[in-house]
Jmol script that loads the backbone (N, CA, C; Angstrom):
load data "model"
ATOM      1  N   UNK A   1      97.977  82.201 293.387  1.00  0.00           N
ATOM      2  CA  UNK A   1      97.106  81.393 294.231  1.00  0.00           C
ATOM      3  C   UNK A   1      96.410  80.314 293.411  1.00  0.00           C
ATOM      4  N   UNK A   2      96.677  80.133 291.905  1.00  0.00           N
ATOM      5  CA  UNK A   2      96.218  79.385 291.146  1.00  0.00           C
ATOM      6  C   UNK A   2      94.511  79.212 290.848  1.00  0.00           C
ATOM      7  N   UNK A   3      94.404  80.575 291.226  1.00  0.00           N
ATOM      8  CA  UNK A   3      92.749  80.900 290.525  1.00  0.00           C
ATOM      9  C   UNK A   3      92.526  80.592 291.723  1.00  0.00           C
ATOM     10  N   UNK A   4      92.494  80.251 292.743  1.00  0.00           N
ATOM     11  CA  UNK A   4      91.637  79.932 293.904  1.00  0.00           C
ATOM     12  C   UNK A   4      91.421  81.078 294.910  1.00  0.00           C
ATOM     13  N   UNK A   5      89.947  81.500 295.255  1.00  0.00           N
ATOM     14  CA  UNK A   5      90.450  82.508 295.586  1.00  0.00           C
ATOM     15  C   UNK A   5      90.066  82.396 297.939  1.00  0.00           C
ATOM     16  N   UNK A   6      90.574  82.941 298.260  1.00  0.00           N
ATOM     17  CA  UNK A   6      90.161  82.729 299.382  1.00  0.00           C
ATOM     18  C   UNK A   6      88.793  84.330 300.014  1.00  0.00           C
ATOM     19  N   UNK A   7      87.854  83.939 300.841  1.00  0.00           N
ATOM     20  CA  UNK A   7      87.110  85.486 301.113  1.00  0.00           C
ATOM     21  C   UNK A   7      87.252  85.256 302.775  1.00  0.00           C
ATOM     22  N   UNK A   8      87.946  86.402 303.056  1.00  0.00           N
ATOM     23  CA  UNK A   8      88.249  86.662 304.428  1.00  0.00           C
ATOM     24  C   UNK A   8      87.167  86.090 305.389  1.00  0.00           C
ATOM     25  N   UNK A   9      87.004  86.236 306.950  1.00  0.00           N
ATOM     26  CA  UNK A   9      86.273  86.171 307.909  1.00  0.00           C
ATOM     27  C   UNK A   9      85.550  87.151 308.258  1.00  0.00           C
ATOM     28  N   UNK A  10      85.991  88.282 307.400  1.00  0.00           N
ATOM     29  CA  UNK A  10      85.925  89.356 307.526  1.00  0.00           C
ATOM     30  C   UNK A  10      85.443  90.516 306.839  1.00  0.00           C
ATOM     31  N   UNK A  11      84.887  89.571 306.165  1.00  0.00           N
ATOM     32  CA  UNK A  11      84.079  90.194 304.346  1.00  0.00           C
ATOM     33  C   UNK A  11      83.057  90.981 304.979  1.00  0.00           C
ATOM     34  N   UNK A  12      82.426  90.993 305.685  1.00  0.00           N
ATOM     35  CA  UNK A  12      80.829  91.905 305.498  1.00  0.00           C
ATOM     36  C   UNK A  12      81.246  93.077 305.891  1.00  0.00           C
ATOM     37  N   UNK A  13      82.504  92.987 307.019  1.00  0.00           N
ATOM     38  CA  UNK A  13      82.110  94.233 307.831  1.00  0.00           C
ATOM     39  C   UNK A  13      82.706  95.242 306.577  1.00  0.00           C
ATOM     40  N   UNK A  14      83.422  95.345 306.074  1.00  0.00           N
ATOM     41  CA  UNK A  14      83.760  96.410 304.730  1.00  0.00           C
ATOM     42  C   UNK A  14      82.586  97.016 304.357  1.00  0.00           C
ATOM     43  N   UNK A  15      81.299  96.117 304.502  1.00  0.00           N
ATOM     44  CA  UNK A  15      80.482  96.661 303.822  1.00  0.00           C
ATOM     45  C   UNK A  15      79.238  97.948 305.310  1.00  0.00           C
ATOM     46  N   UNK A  16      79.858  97.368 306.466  1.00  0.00           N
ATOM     47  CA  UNK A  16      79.603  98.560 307.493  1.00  0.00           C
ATOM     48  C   UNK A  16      80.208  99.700 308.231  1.00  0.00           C
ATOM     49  N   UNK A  17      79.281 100.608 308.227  1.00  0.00           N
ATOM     50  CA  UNK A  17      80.056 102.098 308.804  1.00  0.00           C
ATOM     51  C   UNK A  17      80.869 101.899 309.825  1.00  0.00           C
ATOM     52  N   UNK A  18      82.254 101.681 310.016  1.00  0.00           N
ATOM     53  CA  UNK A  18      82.899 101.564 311.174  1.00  0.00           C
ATOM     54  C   UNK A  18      83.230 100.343 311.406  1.00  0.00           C
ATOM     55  N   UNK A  19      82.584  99.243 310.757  1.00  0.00           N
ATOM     56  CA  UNK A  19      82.961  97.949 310.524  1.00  0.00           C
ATOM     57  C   UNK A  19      82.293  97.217 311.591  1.00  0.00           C
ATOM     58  N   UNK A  20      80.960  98.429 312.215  1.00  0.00           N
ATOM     59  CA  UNK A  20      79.627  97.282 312.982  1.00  0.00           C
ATOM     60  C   UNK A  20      78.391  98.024 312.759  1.00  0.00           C
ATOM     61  N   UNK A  21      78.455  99.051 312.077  1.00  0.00           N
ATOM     62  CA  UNK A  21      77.072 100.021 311.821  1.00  0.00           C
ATOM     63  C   UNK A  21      76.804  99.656 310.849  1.00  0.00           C
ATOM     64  N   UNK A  22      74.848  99.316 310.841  1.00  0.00           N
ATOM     65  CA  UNK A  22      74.343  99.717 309.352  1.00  0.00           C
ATOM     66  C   UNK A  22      73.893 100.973 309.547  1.00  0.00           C
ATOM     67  N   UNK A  23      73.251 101.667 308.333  1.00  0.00           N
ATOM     68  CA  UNK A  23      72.590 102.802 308.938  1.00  0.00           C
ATOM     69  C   UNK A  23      71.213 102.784 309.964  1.00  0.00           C
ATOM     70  N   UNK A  24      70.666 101.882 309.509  1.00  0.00           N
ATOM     71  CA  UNK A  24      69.421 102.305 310.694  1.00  0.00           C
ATOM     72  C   UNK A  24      70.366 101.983 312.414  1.00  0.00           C
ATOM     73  N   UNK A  25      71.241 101.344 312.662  1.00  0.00           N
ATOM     74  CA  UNK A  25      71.651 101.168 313.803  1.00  0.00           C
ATOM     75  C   UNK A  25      71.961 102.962 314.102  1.00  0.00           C
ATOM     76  N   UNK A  26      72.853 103.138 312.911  1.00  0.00           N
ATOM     77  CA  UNK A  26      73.194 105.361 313.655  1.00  0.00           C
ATOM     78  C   UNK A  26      71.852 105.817 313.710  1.00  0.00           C
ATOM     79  N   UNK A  27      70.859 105.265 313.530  1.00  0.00           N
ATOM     80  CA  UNK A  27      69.613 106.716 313.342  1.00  0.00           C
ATOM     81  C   UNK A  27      69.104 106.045 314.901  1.00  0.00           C
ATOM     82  N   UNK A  28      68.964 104.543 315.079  1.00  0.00           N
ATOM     83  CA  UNK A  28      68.747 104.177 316.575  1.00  0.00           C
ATOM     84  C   UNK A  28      69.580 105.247 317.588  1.00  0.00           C
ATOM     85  N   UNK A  29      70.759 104.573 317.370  1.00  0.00           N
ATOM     86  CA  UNK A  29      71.855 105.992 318.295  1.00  0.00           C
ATOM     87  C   UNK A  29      71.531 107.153 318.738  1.00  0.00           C
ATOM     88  N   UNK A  30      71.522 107.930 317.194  1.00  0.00           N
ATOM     89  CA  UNK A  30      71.104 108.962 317.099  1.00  0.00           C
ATOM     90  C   UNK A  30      70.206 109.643 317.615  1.00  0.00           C
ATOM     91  N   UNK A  31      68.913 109.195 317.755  1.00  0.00           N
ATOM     92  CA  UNK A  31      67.504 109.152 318.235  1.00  0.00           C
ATOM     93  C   UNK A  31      67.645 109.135 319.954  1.00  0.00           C
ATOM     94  N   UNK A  32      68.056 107.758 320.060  1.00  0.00           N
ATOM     95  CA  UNK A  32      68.245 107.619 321.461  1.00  0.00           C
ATOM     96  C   UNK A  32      69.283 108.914 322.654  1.00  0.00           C
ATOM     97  N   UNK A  33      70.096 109.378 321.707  1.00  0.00           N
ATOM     98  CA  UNK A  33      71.404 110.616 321.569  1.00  0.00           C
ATOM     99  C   UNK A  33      70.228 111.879 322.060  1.00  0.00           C
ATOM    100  N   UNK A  34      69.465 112.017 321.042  1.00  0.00           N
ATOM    101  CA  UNK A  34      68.784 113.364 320.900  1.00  0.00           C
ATOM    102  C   UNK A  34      67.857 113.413 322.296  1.00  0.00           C
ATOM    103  N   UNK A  35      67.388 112.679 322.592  1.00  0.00           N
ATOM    104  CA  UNK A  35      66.012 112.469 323.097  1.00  0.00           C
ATOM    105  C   UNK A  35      66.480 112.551 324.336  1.00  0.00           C
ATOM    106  N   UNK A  36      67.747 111.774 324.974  1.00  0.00           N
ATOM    107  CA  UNK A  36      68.671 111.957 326.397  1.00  0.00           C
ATOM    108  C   UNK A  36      68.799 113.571 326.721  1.00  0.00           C
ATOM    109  N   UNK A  37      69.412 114.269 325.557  1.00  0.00           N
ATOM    110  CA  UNK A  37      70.259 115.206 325.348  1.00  0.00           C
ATOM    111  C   UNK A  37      68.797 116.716 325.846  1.00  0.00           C
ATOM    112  N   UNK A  38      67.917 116.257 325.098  1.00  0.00           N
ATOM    113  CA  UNK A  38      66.920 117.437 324.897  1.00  0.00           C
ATOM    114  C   UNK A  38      65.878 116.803 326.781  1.00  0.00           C
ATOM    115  N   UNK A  39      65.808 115.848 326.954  1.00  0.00           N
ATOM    116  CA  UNK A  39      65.010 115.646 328.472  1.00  0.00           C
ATOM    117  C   UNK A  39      66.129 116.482 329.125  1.00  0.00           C
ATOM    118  N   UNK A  40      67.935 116.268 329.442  1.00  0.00           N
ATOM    119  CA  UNK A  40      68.177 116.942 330.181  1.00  0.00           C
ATOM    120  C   UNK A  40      68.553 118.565 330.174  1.00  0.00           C
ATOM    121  N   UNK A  41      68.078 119.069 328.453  1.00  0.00           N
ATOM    122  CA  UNK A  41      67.681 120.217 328.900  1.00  0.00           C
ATOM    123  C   UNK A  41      66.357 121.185 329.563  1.00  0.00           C
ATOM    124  N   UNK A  42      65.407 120.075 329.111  1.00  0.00           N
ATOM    125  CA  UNK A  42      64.201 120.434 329.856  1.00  0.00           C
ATOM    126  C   UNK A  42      64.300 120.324 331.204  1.00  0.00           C
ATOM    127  N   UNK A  43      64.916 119.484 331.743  1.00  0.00           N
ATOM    128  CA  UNK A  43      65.156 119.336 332.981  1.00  0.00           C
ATOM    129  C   UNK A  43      66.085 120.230 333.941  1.00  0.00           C
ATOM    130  N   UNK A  44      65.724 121.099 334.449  1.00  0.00           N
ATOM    131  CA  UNK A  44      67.082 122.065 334.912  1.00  0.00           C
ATOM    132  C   UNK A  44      67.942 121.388 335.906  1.00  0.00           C
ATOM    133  N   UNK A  45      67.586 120.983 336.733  1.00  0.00           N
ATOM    134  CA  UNK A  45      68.694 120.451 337.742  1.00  0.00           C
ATOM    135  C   UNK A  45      68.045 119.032 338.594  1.00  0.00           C
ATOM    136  N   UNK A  46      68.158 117.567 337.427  1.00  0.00           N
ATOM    137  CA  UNK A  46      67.730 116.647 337.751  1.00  0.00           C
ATOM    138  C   UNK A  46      68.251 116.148 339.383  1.00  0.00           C
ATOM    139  N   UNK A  47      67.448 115.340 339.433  1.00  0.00           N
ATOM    140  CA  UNK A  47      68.037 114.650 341.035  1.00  0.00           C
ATOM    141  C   UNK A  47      68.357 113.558 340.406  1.00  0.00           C
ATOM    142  N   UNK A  48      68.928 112.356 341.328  1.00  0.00           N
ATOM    143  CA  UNK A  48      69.246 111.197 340.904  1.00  0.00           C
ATOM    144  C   UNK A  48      67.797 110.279 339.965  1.00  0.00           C
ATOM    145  N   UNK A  49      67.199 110.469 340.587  1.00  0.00           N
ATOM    146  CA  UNK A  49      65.928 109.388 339.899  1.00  0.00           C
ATOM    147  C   UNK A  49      65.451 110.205 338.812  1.00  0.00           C
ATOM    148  N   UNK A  50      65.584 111.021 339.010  1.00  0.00           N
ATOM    149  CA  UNK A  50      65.167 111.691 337.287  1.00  0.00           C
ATOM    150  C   UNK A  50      66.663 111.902 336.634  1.00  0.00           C
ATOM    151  N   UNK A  51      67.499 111.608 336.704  1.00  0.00           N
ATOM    152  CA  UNK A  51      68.793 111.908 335.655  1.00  0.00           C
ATOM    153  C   UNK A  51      68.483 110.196 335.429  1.00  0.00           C
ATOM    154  N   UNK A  52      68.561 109.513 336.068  1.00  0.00           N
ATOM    155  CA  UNK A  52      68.252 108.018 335.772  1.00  0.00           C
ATOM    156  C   UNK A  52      66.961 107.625 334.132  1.00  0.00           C
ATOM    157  N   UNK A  53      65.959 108.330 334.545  1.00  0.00           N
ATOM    158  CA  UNK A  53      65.205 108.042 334.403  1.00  0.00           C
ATOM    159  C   UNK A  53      65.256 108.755 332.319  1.00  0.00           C
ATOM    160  N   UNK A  54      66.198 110.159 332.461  1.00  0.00           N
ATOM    161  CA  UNK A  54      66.364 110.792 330.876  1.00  0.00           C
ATOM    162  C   UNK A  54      67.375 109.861 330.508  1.00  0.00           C
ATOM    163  N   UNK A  55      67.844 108.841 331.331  1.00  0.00           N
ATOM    164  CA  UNK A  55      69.680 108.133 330.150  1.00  0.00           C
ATOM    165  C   UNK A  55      68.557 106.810 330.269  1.00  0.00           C
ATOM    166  N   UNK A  56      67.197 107.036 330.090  1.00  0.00           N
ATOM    167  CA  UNK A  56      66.807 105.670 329.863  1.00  0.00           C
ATOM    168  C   UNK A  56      66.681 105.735 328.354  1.00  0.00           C
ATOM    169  N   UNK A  57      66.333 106.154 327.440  1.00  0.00           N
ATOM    170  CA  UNK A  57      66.506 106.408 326.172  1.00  0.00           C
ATOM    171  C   UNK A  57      67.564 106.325 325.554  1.00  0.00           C
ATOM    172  N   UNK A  58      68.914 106.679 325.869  1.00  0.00           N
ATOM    173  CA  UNK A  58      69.955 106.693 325.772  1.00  0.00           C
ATOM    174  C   UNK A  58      70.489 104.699 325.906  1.00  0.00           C
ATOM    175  N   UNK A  59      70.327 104.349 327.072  1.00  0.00           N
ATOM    176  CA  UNK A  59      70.832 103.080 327.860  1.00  0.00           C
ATOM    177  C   UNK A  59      69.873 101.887 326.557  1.00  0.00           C
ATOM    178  N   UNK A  60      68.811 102.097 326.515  1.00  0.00           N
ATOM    179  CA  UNK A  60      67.432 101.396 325.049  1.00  0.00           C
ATOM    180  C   UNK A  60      68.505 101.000 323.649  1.00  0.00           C
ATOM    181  N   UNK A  61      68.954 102.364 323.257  1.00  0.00           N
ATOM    182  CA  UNK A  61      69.416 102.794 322.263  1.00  0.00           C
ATOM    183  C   UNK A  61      70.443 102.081 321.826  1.00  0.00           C
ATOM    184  N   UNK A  62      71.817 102.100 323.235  1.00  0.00           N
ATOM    185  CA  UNK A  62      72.660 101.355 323.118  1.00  0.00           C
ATOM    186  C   UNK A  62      72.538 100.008 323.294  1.00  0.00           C
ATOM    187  N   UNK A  63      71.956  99.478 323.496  1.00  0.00           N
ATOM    188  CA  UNK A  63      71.301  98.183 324.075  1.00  0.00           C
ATOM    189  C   UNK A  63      71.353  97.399 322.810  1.00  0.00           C
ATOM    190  N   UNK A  64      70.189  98.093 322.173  1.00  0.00           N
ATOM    191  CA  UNK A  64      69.650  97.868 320.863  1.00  0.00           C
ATOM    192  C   UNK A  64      70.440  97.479 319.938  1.00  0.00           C
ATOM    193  N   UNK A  65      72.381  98.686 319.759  1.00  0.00           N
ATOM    194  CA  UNK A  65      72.976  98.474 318.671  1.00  0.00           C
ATOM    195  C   UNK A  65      74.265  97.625 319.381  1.00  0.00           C
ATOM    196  N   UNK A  66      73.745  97.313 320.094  1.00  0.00           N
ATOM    197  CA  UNK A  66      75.506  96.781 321.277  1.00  0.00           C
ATOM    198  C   UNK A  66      75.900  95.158 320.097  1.00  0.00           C
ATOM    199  N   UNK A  67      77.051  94.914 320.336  1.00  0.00           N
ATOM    200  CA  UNK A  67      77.111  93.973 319.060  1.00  0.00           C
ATOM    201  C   UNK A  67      76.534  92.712 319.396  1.00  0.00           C
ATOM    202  N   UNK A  68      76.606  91.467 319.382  1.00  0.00           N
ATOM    203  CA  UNK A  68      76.484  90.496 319.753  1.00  0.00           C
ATOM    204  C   UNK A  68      76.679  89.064 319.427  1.00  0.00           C
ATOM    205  N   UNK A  69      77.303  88.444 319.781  1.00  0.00           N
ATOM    206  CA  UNK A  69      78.019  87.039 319.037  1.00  0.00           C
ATOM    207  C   UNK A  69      76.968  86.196 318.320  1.00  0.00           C
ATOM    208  N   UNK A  70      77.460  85.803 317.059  1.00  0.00           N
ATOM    209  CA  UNK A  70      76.528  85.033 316.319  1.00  0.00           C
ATOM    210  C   UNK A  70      75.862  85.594 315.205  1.00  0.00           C
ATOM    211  N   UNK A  71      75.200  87.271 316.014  1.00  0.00           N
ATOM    212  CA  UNK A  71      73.969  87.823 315.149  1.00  0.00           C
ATOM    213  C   UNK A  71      75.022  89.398 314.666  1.00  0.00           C
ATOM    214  N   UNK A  72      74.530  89.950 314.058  1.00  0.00           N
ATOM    215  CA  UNK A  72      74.991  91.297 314.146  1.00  0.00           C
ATOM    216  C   UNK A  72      74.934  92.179 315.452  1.00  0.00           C
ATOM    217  N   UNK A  73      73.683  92.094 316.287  1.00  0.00           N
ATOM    218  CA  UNK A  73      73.780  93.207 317.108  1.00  0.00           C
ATOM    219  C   UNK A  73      72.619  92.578 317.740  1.00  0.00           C
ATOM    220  N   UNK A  74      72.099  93.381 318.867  1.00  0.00           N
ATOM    221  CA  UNK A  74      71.079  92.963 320.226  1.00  0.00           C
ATOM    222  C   UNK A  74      69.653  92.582 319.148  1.00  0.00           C
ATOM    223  N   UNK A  75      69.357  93.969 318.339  1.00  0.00           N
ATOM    224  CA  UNK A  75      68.848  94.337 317.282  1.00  0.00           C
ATOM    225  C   UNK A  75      68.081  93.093 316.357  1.00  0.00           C
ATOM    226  N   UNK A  76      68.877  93.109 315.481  1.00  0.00           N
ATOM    227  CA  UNK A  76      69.157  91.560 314.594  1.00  0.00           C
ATOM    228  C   UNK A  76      68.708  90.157 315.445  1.00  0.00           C
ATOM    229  N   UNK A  77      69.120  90.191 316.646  1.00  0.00           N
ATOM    230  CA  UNK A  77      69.105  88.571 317.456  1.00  0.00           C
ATOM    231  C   UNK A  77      67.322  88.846 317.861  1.00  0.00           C
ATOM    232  N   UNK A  78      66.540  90.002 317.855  1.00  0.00           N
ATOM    233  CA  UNK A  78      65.146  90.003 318.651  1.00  0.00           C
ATOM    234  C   UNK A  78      64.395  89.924 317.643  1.00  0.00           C
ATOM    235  N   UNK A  79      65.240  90.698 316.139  1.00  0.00           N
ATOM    236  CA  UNK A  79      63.861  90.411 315.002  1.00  0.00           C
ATOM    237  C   UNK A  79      64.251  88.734 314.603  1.00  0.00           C
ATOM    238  N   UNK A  80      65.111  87.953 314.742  1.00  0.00           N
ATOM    239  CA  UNK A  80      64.987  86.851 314.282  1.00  0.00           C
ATOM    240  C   UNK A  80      64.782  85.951 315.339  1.00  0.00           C
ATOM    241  N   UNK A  81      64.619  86.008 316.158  1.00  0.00           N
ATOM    242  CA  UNK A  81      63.971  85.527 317.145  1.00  0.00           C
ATOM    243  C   UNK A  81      62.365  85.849 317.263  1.00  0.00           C
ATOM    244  N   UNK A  82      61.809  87.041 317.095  1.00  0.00           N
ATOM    245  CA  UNK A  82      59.985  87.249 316.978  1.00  0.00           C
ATOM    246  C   UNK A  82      60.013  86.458 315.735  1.00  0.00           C
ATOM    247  N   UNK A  83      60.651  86.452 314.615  1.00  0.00           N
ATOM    248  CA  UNK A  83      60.372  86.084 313.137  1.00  0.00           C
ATOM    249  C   UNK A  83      60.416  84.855 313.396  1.00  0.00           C
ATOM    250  N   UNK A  84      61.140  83.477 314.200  1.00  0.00           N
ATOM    251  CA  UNK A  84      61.185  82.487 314.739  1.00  0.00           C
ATOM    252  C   UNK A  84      59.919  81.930 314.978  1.00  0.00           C
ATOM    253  N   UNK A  85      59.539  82.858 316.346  1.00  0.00           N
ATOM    254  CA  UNK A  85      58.267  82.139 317.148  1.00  0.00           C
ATOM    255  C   UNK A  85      56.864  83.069 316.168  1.00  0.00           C
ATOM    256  N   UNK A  86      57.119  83.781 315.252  1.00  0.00           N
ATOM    257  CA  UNK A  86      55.441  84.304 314.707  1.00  0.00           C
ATOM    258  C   UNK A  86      55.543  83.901 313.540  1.00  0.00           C
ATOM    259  N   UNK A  87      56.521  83.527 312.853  1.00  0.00           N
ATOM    260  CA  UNK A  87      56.497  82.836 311.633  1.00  0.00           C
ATOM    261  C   UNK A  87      56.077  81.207 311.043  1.00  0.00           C
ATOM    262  N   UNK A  88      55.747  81.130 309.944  1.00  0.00           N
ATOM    263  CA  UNK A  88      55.454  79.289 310.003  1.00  0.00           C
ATOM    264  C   UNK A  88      56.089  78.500 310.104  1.00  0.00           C
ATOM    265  N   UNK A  89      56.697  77.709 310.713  1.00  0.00           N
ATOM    266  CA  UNK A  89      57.370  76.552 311.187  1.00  0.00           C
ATOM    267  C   UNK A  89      56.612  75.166 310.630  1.00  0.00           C
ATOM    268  N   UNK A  90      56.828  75.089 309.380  1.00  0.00           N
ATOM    269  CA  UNK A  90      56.439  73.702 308.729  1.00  0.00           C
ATOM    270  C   UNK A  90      56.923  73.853 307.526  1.00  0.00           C
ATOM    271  N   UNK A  91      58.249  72.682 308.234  1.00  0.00           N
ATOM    272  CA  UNK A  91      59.334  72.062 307.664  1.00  0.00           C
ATOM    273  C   UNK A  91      58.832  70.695 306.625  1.00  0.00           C
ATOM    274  N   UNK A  92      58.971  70.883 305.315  1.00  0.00           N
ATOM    275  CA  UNK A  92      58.745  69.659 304.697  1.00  0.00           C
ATOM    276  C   UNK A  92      60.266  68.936 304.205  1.00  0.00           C
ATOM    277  N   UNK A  93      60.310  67.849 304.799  1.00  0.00           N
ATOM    278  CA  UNK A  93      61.162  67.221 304.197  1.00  0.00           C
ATOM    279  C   UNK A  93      60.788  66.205 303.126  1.00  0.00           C
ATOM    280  N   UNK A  94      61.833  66.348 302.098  1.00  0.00           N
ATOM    281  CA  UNK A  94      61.799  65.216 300.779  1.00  0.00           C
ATOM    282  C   UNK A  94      63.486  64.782 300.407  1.00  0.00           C
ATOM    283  N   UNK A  95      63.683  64.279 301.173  1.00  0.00           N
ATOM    284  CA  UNK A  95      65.159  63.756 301.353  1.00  0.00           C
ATOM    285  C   UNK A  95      65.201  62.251 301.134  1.00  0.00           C
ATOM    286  N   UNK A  96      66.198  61.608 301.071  1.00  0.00           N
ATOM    287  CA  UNK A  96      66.155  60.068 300.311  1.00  0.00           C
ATOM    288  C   UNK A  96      65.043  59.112 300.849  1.00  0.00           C
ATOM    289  N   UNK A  97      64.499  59.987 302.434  1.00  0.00           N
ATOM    290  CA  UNK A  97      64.438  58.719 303.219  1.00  0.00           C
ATOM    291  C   UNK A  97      62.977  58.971 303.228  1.00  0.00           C
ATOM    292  N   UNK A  98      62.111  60.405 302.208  1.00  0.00           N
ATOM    293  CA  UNK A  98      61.166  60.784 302.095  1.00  0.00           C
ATOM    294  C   UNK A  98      60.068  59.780 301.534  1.00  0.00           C
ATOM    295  N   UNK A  99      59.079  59.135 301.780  1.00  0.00           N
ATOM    296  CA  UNK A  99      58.053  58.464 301.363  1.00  0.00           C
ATOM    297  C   UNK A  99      56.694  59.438 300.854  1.00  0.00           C
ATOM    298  N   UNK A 100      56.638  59.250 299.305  1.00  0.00           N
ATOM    299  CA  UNK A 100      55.158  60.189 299.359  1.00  0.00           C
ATOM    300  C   UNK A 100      54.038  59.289 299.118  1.00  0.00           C
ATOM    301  N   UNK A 101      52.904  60.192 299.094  1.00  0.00           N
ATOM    302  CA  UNK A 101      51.657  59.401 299.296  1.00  0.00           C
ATOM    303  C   UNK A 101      51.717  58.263 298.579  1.00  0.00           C
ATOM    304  N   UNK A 102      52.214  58.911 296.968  1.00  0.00           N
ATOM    305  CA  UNK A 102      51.805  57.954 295.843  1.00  0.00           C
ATOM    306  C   UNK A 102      52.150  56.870 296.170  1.00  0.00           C
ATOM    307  N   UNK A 103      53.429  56.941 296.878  1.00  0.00           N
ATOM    308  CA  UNK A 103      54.200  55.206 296.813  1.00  0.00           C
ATOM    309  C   UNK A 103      53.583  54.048 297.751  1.00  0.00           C
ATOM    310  N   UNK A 104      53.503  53.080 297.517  1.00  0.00           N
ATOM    311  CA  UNK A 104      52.976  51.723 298.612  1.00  0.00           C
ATOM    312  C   UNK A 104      54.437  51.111 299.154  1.00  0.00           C
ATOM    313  N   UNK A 105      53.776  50.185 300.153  1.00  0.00           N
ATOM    314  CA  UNK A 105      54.841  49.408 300.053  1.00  0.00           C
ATOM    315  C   UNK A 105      55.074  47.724 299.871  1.00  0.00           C
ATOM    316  N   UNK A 106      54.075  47.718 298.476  1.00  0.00           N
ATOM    317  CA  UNK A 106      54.175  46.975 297.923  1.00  0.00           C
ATOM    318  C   UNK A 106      55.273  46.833 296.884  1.00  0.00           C
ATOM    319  N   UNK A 107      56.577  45.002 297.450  1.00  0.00           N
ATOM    320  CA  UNK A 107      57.551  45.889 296.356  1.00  0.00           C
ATOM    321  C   UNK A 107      57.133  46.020 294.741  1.00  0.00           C
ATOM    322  N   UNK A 108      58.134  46.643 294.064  1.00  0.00           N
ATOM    323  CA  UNK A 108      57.465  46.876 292.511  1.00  0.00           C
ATOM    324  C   UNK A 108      57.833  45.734 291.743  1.00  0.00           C
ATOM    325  N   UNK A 109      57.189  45.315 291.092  1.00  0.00           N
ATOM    326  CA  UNK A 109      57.064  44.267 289.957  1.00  0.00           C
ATOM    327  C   UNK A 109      58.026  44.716 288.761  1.00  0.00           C
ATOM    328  N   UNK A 110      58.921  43.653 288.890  1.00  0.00           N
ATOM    329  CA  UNK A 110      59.450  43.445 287.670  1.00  0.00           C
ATOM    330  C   UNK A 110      58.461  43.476 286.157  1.00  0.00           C
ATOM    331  N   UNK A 111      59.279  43.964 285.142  1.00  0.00           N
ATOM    332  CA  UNK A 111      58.821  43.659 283.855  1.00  0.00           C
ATOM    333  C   UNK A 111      59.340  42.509 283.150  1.00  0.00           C
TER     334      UNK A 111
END
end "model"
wireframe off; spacefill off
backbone 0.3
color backbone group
């Protein structure tokens, strides 16, 4: 390939469980898993609005780790989105077309 090397489209996911899990996404799962699992044993013989009401933990859970275009997951797209709107937003630019205080615009004098 003459030293050149190419890195797939596909590089990160190697580095996730299943090739879309990090771990805190399984302990979300997980959590959400347990918590469904143990309401409908407390529950002996739900009716509709209460069987609804234990796969709400469950329905959160998946929500949370479901994938999503662009970002990693539902997850990922809400913390960078709060981090967006609660974070500081002041952008300094110093790019060619940047003027700072010091300068006038008086042109400069030859020597």
């Amino acid at each position: 390939m003459n030293e050149r090397y190419l890195i797939p489209t596909n590089s990160k996911r190697g580095h996730l469980i299943a090739g879309m899990f990090v771990p805190l996404d399984l302990v979300i799962g997980g959590i959400g898993l347990v918590i469904t699992f143990v309401l409908f044993l407390i529950v002996k013989s739900p009716t509709m609005t209460q069987a609804f009401l234990i796969i709400i933990p469950l329905a959160i859970a998946a929500l949370l780790i479901f994938p999503m275009a662009n970002y990693h997951n539902v997850r990922t797209f809400l913390g960078e989105m709060i981090d967006f709107y609660t974070g500081l937003r002041k952008y300094i630019w110093k790019g060619w077309c940047y003027k700072s205080e010091w300068q006038t615009d008086e042109p400069r004098k030859s020597r």
